[in-house]
C-alpha positions in Angstrom: -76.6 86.4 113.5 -79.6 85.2 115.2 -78.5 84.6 118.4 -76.7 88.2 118.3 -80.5 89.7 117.4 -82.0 87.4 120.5 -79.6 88.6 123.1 -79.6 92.2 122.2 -82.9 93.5 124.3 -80.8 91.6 127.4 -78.0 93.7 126.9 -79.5 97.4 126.8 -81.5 96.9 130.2 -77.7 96.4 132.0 -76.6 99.0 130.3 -79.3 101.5 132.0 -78.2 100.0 135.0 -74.0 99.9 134.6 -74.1 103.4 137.0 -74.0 102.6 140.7 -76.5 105.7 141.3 -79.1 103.6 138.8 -78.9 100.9 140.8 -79.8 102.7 144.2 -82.9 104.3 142.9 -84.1 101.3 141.7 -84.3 99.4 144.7 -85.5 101.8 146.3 -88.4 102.1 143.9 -88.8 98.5 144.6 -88.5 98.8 148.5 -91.1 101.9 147.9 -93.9 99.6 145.6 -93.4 97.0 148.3 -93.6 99.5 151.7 -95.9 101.6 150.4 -99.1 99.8 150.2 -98.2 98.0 153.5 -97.9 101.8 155.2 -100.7 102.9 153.3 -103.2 100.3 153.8 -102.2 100.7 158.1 -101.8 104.1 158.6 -103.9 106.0 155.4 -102.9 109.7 157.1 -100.2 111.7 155.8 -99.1 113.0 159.0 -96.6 110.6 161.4 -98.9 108.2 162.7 -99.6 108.7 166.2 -99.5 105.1 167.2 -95.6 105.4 166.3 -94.5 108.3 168.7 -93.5 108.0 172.5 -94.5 110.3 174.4 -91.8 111.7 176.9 -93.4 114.6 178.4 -94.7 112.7 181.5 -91.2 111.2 182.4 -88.7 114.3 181.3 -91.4 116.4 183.5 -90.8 113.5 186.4 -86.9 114.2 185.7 -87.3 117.5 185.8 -89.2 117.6 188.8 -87.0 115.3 190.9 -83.5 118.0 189.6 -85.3 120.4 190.9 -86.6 119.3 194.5 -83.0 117.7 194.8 -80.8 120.5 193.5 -80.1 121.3 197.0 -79.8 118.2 198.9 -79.2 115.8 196.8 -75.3 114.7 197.6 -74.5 114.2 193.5 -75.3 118.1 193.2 -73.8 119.3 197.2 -71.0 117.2 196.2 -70.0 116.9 192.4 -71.8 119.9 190.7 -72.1 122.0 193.7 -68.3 122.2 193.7 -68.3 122.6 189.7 -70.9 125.6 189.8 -68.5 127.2 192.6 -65.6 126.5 191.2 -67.1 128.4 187.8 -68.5 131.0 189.8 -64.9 132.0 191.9 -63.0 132.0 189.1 -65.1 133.8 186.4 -65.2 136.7 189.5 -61.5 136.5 190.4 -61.0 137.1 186.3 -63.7 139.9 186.2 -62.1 141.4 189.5 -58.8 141.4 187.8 -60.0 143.1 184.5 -61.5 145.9 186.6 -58.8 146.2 188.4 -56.4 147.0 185.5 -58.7 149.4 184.2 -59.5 150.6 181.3 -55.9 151.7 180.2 -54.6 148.3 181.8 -56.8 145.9 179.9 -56.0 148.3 176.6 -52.3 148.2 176.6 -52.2 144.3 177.4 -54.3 143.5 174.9 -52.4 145.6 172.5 -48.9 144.1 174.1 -50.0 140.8 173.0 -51.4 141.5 169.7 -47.8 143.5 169.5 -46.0 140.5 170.2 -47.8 138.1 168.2 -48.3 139.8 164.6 -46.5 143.4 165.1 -47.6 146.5 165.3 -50.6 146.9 163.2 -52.5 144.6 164.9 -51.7 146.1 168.2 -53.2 149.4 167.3 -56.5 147.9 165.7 -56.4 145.5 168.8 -56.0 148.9 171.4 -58.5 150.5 168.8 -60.9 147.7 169.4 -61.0 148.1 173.1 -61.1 152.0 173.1 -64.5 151.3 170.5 -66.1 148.9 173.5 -65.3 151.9 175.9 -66.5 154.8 173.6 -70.0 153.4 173.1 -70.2 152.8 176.6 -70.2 148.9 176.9 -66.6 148.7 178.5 -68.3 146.7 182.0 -70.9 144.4 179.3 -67.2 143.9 177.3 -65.2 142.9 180.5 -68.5 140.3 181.7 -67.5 138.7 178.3 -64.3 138.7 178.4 -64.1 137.0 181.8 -66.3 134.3 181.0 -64.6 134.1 177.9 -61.4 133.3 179.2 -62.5 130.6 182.2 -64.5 129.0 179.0 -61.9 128.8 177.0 -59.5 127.8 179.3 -61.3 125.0 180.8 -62.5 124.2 177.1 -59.0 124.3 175.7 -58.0 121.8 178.2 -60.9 119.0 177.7 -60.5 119.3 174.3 -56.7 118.7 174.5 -57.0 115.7 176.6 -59.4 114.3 174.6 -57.8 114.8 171.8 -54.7 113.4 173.2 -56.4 110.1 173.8 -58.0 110.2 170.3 -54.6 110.6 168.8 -52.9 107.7 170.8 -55.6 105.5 170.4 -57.6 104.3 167.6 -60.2 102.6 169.9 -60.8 105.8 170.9 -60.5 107.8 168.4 -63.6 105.3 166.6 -65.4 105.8 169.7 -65.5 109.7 170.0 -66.0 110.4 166.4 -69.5 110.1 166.3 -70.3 111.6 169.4 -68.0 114.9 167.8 -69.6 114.7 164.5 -73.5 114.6 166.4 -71.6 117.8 168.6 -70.5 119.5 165.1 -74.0 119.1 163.9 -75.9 120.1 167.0 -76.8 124.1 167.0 -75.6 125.5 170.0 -79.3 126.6 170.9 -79.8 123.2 171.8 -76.9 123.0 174.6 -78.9 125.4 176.7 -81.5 123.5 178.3 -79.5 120.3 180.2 -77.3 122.7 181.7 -80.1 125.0 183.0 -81.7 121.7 184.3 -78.3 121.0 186.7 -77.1 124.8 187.3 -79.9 126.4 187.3 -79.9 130.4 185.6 -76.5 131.9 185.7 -72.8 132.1 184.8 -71.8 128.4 186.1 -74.7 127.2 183.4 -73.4 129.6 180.7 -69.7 128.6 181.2 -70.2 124.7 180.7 -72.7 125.1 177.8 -69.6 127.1 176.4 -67.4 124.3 177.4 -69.9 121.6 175.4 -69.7 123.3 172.7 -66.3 124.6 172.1 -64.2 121.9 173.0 -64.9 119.3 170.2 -63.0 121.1 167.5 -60.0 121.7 169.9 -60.4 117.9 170.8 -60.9 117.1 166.9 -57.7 118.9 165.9 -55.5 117.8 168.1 -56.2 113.8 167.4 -56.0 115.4 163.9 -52.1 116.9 164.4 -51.0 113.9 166.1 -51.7 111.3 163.7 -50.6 113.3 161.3 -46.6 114.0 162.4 -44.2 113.0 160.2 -43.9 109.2 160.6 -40.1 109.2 159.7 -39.0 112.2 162.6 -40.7 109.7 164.9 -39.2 106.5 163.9 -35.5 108.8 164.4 -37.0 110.0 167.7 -37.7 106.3 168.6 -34.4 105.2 167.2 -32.3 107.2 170.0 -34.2 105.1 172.3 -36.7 107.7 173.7 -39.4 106.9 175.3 -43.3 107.1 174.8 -43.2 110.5 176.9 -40.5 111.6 175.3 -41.7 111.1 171.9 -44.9 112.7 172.6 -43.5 115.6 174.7 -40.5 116.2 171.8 -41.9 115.3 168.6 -45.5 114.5 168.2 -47.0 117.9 170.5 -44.3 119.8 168.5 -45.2 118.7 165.1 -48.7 119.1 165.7 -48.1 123.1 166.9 -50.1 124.5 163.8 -53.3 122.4 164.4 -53.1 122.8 167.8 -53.4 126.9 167.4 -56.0 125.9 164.7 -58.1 124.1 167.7 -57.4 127.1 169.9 -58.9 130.1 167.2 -61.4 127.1 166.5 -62.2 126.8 169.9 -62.5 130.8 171.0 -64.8 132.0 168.0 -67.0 129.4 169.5 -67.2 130.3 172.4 -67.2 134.2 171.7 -70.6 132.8 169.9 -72.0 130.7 172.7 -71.1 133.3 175.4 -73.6 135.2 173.8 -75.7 133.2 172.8 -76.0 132.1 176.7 -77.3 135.3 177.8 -80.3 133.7 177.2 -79.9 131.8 180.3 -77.9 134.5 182.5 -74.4 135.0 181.1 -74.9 138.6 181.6 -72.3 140.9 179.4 -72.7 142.1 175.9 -74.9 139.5 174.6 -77.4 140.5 177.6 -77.5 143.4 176.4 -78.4 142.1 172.9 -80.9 140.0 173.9 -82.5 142.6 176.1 -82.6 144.8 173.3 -83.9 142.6 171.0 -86.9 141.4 172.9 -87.6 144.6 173.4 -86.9 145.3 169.1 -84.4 148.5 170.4 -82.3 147.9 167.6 -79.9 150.7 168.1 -79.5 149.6 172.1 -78.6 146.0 170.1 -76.2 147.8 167.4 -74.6 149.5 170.6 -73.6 146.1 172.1 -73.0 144.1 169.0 -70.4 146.1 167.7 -68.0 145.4 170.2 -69.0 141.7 170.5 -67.8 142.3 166.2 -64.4 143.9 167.3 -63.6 141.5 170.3 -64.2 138.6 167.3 -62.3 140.4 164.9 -59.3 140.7 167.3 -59.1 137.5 168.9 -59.4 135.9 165.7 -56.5 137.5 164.3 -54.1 137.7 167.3 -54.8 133.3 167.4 -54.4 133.1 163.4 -51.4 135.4 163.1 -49.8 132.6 166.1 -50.1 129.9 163.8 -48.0 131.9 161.1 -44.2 132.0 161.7 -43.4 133.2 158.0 -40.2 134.4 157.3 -41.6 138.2 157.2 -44.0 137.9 159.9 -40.8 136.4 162.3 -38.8 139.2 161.3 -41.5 142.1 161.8 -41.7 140.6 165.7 -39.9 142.2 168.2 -37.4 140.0 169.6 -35.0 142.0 171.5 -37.9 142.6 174.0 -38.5 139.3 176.8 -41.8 139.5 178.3 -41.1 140.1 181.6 -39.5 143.3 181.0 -42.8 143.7 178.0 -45.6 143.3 180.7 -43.6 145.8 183.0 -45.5 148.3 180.2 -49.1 147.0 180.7 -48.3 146.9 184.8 -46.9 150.3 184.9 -49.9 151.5 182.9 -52.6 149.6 185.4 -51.0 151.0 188.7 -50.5 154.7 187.3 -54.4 154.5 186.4 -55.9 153.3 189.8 -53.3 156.2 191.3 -55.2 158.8 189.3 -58.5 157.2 190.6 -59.6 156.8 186.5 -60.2 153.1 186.9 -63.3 152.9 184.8 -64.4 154.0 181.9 -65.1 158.3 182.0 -68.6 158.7 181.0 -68.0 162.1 179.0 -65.7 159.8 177.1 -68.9 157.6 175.8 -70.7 158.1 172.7 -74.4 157.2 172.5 -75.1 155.8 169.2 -78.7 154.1 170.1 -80.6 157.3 169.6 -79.4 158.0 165.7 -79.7 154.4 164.6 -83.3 154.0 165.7 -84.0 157.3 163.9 -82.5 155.9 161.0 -84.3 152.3 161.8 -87.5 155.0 162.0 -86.8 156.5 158.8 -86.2 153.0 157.0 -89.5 151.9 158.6 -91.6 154.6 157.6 -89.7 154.9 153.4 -88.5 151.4 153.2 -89.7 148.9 154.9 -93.1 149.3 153.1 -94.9 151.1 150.1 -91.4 152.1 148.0 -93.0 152.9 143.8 -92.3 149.4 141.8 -89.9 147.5 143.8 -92.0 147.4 147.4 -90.5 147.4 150.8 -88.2 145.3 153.0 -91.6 144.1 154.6 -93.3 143.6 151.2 -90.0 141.4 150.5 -90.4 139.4 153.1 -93.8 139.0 153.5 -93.8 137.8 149.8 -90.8 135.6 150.4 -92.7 134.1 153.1 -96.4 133.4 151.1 -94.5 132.3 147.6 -91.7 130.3 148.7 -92.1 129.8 152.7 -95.6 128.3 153.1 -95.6 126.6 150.0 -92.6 124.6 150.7 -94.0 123.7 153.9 -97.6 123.2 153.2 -95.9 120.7 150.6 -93.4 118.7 153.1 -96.5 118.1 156.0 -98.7 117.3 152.3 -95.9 114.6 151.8 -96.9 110.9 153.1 -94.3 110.1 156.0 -93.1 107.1 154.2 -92.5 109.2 151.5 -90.2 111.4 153.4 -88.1 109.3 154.4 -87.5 107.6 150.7 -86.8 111.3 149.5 -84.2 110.9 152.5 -82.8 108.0 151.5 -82.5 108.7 148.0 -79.3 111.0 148.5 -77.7 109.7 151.5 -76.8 106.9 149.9 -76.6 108.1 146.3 -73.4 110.3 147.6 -72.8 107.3 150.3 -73.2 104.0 151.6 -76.3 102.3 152.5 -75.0 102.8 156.2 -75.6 107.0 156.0 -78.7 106.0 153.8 -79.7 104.3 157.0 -78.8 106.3 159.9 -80.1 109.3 158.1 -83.9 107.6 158.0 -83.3 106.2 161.1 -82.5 109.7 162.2 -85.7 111.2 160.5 -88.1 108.5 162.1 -86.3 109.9 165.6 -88.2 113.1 164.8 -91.5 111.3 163.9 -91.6 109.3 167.3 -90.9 111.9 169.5 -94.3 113.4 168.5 -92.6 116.5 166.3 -93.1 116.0 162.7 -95.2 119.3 161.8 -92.7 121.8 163.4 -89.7 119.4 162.4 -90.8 119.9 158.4 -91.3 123.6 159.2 -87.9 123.6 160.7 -86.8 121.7 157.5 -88.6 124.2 155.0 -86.6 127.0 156.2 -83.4 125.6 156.3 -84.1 124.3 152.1 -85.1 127.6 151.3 -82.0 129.5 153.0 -80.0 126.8 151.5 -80.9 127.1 148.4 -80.6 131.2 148.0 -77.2 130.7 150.3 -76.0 128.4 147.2 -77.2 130.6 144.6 -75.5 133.5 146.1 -72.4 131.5 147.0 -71.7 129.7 144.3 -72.0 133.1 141.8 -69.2 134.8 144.5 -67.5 132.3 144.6 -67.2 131.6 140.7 -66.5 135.7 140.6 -63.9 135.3 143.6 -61.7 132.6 141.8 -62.3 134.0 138.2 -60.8 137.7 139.3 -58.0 138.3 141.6 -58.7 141.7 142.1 -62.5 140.8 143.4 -61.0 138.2 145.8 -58.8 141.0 147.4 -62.2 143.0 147.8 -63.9 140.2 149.2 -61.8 138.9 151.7 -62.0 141.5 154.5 -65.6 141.3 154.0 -65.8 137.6 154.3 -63.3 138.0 157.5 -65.8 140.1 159.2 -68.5 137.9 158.6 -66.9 135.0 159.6 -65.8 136.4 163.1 -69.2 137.4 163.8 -71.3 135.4 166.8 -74.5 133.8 165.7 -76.7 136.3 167.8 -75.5 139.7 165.8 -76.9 138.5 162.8 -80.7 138.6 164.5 -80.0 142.8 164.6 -80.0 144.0 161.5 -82.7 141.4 159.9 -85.2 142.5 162.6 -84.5 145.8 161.2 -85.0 145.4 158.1 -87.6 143.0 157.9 -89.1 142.7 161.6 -89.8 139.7 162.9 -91.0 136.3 161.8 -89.8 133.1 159.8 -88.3 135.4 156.5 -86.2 137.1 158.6 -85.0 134.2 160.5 -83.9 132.5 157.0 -82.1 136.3 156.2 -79.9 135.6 159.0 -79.2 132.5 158.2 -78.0 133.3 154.6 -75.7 135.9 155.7 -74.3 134.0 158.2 -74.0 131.0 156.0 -73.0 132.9 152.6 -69.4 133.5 153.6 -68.2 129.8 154.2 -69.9 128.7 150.9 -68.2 131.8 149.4 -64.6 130.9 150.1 -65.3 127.1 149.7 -66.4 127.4 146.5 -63.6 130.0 145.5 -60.7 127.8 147.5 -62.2 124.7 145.1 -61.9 126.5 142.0 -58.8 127.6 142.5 -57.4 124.2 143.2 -58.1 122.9 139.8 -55.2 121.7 138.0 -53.7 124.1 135.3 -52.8 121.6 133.2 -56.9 120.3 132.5 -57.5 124.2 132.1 -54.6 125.0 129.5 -55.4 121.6 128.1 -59.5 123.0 127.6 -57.5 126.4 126.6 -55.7 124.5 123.5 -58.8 123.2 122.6 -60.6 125.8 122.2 -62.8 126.2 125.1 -64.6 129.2 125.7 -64.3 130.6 129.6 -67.6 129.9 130.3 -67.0 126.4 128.4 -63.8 125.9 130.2 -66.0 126.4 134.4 -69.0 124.1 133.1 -66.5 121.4 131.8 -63.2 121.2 133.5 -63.4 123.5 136.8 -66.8 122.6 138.6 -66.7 119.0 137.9 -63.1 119.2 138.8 -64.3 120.7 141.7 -66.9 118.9 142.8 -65.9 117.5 146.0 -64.8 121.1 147.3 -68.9 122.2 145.8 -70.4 119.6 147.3 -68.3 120.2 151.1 -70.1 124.0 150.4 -73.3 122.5 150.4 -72.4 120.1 153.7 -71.0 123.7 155.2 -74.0 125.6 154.0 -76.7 123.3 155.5 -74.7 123.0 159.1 -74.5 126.8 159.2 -78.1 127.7 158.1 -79.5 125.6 160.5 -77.7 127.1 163.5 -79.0 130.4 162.6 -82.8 128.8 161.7 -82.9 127.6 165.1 -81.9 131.0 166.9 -84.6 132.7 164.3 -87.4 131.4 166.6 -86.3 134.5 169.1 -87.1 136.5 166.4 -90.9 134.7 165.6 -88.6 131.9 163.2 -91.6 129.2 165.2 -91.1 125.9 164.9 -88.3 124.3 166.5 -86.7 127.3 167.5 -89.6 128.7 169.1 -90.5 125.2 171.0 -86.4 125.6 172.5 -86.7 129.1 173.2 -90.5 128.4 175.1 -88.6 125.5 177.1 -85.8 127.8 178.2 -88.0 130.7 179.0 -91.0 128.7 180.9 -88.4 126.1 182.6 -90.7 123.2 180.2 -88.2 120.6 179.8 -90.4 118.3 178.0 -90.9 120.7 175.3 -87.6 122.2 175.4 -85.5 118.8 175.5 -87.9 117.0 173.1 -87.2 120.2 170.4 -83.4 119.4 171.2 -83.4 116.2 170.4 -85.3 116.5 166.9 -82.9 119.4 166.1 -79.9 117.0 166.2 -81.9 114.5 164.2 -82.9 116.9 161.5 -79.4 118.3 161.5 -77.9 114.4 161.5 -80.4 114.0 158.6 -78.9 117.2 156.4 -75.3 116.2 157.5 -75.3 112.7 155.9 -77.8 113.6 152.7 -74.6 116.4 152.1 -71.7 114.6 153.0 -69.8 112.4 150.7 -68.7 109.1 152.1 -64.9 108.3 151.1 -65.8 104.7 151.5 -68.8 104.7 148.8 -66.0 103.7 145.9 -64.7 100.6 147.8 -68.2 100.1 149.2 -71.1 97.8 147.4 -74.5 99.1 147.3 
């Protein structure tokens, strides 16, 4: 009895500690009493000590320099990017010159031909509608820019990612050896692609297509090493049993097993570079996000409405057309018309193109546009002068945000650059590898140091601020529509089209109607990048929910459980992977958006980007680059569960 009574206190302090988590924090409350002092005692300020940083501005401005004075002589850019930059050039124009010369009508009743052939009719109308919309509020030349870009972007995209893919799908060394560079790309907001090109190609369309190219080939390349690992194992050992060869099997089997990813990787691949395109009017893509940005800096939100609208539609459209050639349902194959082959199809869209340039009605008839600038900023006027300031009780948009901005805004950052630096990047550690290994615990601080020794801490944790704040009213919002999406069917429905439309939309759009509402600075900026986050975490959330198994509900159900007792204790822990993938989602999203917010006065990062690209500073700009895919490295691995944590030791 004694000895039970002597080694009982030995027993309960293991028993604090039986949880892996428990563990974690307590060396790192060990590692903390140990570093602390040490840090403290050398560098006593807050801020990132300045002894630790690098400074790059002397050398990036001696790169920068020595592009620039060789751009045209050089051999490496007569010879190698020279002949990329033409090759852009020619065949961006000879798709533009082909657009215009099908016309208005031509363009139209392809489109709708393929939309026709793809999903049926309805989607050929709202795709021939969609075109008519760019035409009738006078953007049809802005909409065929785009489009040409679009397709020699996608094209060329469509291809790199393939190959690569290819390669990652045959080879496991390579596959190991392009998945971190793809998951740095997935993290990186496309902002950030901007500058490097500029550097090389200078302002214009060649830039603009290859930053496009950068940034929409991973998930085609990502996808495809996806589909052809995953084929069916036994088709290919009967493919390989008729003695076919390692062509063959790829070229019969593997590429057509792998068909539904592979139109995954294409949709994938053209909403993002729909979103860059315009995006890249920053550095002279020209087309409809020109004419966004133009409006914008100018705050003409109704010139801005004018072009974003049809930058909406063309998303819509050439989301559905590639989604709807994935399907190949039983209904959808037998609403298709078969009886009609394609060359005798495209004899309509021909027919169409030649009788138009006949009748000299080419372009688009101006009596046929409809100017919708003028109305919107008289409405934009009337919100400004009764809503954006001095409504009874409630207080204007601008009241909003201006008290969004002093309450939550500048506390939270005052508080991050209050934090000791050493501090930061404990409270960094802490959850990377709580929901991983120490591996993400370490290339997440590593990450955050990154930002510390390039000399940007300050803007970084204002950066940082806004994204935690968007974040956390994107999951309060999501996570509430998404409970109500799963809970009710006949919400869901509602929701869906909504969430579509969202989801379609470039990055840019979202910049018009925050400045609207709220003007210009860092609340707006994290506006944006709640609504564009909101509908990922939305369906998520919803999806997660949903895929809880019936039989722990009905099992809670026989029990007794209430339906509020029945989501706290059987669906969202069920469904915790699927929540915490939201959050992941949620955090990559809303610092896209944060990033683009410095057009719109967001500062920090953003702004330091944006004052690089304007002022051709590729010290600042680059250096701002760089933190951003730290910080966004950082928020990737404190969200992302680790599959490896369970087999894993701390």
């Amino acid at each position: 009895m004694a000895t039970v009574t002597a080694q009982a206190p030995r027993i309960a302090l293991p028993a604090a500690l039986r949880h892996r988590a428990a563990r974690k924090l307590l060396l790192l409350a060990l590692a903390a009493a140990v570093l602390a002092p040490l840090a403290h005692s050398h560098w006593p300020s807050a801020a990132w000590p300045h002894a630790l940083t690098v400074d790059l501005t002397k050398p990036l401005a001696n790169a920068s320099d020595w592009v620039i004075d060789n751009r045209d002589s050089h051999p490496l850019f007569l010879y190698f990017f020279g002949y990329i930059s033409n090759a852009v050039v020619l065949s961006v124009r000879a798709v533009y010159l082909a657009l215009l010369a099908a016309g208005w009508a031509g363009v139209t009743a392809f489109g709708a031909l393929v939309a026709w052939r793809v999903a049926g009719v309805r989607l050929a109308v709202g795709t021939a509608v969609a075109f008519l919309a760019c035409g009738l509020l006078g953007m049809w030349v802005p909409t065929m820019q785009t489009l040409a870009l679009m397709v020699v972007a996608v094209l060329v995209s469509v291809a790199v990612g393939f190959l690569l893919g290819l390669g990652a799908g045959l080879s496991d060394r390579l596959d190991r050896a392009l998945r971190p560079v793809l998951d740095t790309m997935q993290v990186l907001p496309a902002f950030a692609y901007l500058l490097p090109v500029v550097l090389v190609f200078g302002i214009g369309v060649p830039a603009a297509v290859l930053a496009t190219v950068v940034y929409a080939a991973p998930p085609m390349a990502r996808l495809t090493a996806l589909g052809l690992r995953g084929a069916d194992p036994e088709v290919l050992e009967a493919v390989e049993s008729l003695g076919a060869t390692a062509r063959q099997r790829l070229l019969t089997a593997r590429i057509p097993l792998a068909r539904k990813e592979l139109l995954l990787g294409l949709n994938q691949t053209i909403m993002m570079a729909l979103s860059m395109a315009v995006i890249a009017s920053v550095i002279g893509a020209g087309g409809l996000g020109d004419r966004v940005y133009q409006a914008l800096a100018s705050v003409d939100v109704g010139a801005a409405l004018a072009a974003g609208i049809p930058i909406v539609l063309l998303a819509v459209v050439l989301d559905r057309v590639t989604c709807a050639a994935g399907q190949d349902t039983a209904g959808q194959a037998a609403s298709r018309p078969r009886t009609i082959g394609w060359p005798y199809a495209l004899a309509v869209p021909v027919a169409v193109a030649v009788a138009v340039r006949l009748l000299g009605h080419l372009d688009w008839p101006d009596a046929w546009t409809l100017n919708i600038a003028e109305p919107v900023n008289r409405a934009v006027d009337w919100m400004t002068a009764h809503l954006y300031s001095g409504v009874p009780y409630v207080g204007g948009t601008a009241d909003w945000a201006g008290h969004f901005t002093t309450w939550v805004l500048d506390p939270l950052r005052d508080g991050l650059q209050w934090l000791p630096w050493w501090s930061v990047l404990l409270i960094v550690a802490a959850p990377a590898w709580l929901i991983g290994t120490w591996r993400t615990a370490l290339t997440a601080v590593l990450a955050m140091a990154a930002i510390g020794v390039l000399g940007v801490w300050e803007p970084s944790l204002d950066t940082l601020a806004q994204v935690l704040a968007a974040v956390a009213v994107t999951l309060v919002l999501g996570f509430a529509t998404g409970i109500a999406a799963a809970r009710s069917d006949r919400f869901e429905r509602a929701l869906r089209p909504v969430l579509d439309v969202f989801q379609t939309m470039p990055q840019f759009v979202y910049l018009i109607p925050v400045v609207a509402l709220f003007g210009v600075g860092r609340a707006p900026a994290v506006a944006a990048a709640v609504v564009y986050a909101l509908p990922a975490v939305v369906r998520i959330t919803a999806q997660g929910l949903r895929q809880v198994d019936p039989a722990a509900l009905e099992s809670a159900r026989s029990l007794g459980a209430t339906g509020r007792q029945q989501l706290w204790q059987v669906q969202l822990p069920l469904a915790r992977r699927s929540l915490l993938l939201a959050v992941n989602q949620g955090v990559v999203l809303v610092l896209a958006v944060v990033i683009i917010g410095g057009l719109v006065g967001g500062g920090a990062l953003g702004y330091n980007v944006a004052f690089g690209l304007a002022q051709g500073d590729l010290a600042t700009g680059l250096v701002a680059g760089a933190a951003i895919v730290c910080l966004g490295l950082v928020l990737d691995r404190v969200t992302q569960p680790t599959e490896r944590r369970a087999t894993k030791g701390a």
